[in-house]
Every structure is written in C-alpha cells, then in structure tokens.
N, C-alpha and C positions, 0 to 999 in steps of 0.2 A: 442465643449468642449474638452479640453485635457485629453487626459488619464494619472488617476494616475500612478504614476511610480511603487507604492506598486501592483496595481491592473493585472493580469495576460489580455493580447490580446481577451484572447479566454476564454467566460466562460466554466470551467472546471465543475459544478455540483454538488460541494462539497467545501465547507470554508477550506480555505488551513489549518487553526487551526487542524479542521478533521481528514486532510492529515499528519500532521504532529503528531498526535495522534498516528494513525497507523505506522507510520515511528518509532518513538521511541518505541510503544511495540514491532513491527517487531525485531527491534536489541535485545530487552531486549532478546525474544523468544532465537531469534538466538543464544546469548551469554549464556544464558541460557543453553540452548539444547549444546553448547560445554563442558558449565562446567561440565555435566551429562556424559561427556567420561570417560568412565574409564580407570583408569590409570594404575591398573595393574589386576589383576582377580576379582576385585572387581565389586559386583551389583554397576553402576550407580543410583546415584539419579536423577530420574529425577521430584520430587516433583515442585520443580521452573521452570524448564521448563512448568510444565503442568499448574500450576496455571496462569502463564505468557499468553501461549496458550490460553486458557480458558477465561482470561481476554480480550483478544484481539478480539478471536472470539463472544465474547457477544454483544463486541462494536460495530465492523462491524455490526452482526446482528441487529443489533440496527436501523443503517442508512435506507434514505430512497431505494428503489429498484434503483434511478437515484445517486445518490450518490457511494451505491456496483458497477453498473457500471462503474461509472467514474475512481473509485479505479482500477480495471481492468485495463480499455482503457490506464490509468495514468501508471501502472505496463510494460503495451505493449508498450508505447512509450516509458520507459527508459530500456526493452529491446532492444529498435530497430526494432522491428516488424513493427511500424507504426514512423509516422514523424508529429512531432507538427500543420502541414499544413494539416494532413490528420487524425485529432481530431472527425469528424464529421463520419466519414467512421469507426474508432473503436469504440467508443462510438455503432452505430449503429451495428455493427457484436459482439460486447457483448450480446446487446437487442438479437438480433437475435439467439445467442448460451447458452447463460446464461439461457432461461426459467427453472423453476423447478432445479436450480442448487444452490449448496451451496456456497457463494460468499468468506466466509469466508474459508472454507477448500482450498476449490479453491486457495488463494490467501496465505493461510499456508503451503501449500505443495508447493509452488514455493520458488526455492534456492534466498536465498539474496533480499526477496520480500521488504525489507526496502531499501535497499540498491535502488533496481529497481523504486521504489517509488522518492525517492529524484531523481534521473536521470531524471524520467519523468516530474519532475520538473523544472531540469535544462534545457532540451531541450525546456520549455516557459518561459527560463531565470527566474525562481524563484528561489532563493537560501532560502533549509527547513531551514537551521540555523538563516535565518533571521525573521523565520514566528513567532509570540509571543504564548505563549505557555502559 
C-alpha cells in the first residue's frame, strides 16, 4: 500500500493538529512575553504573557504521557540533538528522563520551543503551515 504523502514516515505519537496547537501558543507565549519588555522604567505587563503560558501549559497537560513525550523527542530533533532516523532512541530517553517531570514547564522554559517544534517537523519533511488547524 502506498504511503500518503500527507502522512509522516514514522509515527510520531501525537496528531500533527496537536503539534501544531502547541507551535502557535508557543509563538503567541513568545510574542507575548517580548511585548511585556519594557520600554522604558516602566512595570512590564506581563498579563498576556501569562494567560498565554497558562493556556498552553493546560493543553499539554492535558495530552496523553505518549503524546508529552513525543512533543519533547519532536522539540530535540529540531534542535539537533537527535536526527529523524533516531526517533525511536529519543522518544525512549524522554521515557527514560521525563518520569515525575513537568512536560509542560519543561518544554516552556525552552528558548524558541515553537520555533523548535516546527524544525522537528521539517526534518520528517512536514511542513506546520500546511497542517489544518
């Protein structure tokens, strides 16, 4: 049977829709959190950042424990840490490091984790812009 061309190689563990959830609160967070610079001695707002934050981190929490993983292992490969062929090897040292961990902090306190997100999409040739939403 042939593979659809929509459908990624390798199942990743997570509906790229998911994926792609998180990729856009990710940016919102991010742009968020620059709008909250202040500009000159003024208290930052950071009201929108945090609701943003909050929002995001529910979602994640939300997913299943295979799912938080995937989001990791996915974050790692568009770092560079790991490579689309060695999916099965991150995914497993998530399980392995992740126990009793916060997937969502975890994955908020990482710079550009939206950014990273879509990468590790593109290195299994998904493009997030195409994924429906």
């Amino acid at each position: 049977m042939a593979r659809d061309e929509d459908e990624p190689e390798v199942d990743l563990g997570i509906s790229l829709e998911a994926v792609a959830t998180v990729i856009d609160h990710a940016r919102a967070v991010q742009s968020a959190d620059a709008d909250a610079e202040p500009y000159d001695d003024e208290e930052p707002d950071t009201r929108d950042a945090d609701a943003e934050r909050d929002a995001l981190a529910a979602f994640i929490d939300e997913l299943a424990e295979e799912e938080q993983a995937s989001l990791i292992a996915l974050a790692w490969v568009g770092r560079g840490d790991f490579e689309p062929e060695d999916w099965a090897e991150a995914k497993r040292l998530v399980a392995e490091r992740g126990v009793g961990r916060d997937t969502a902090a975890y994955l908020l306190n990482m710079d550009m984790v939206g950014d990273l997100l879509a990468e590790g999409l593109a290195a299994f040739g998904i493009a997030e812009e195409e994924i429906e939403r």
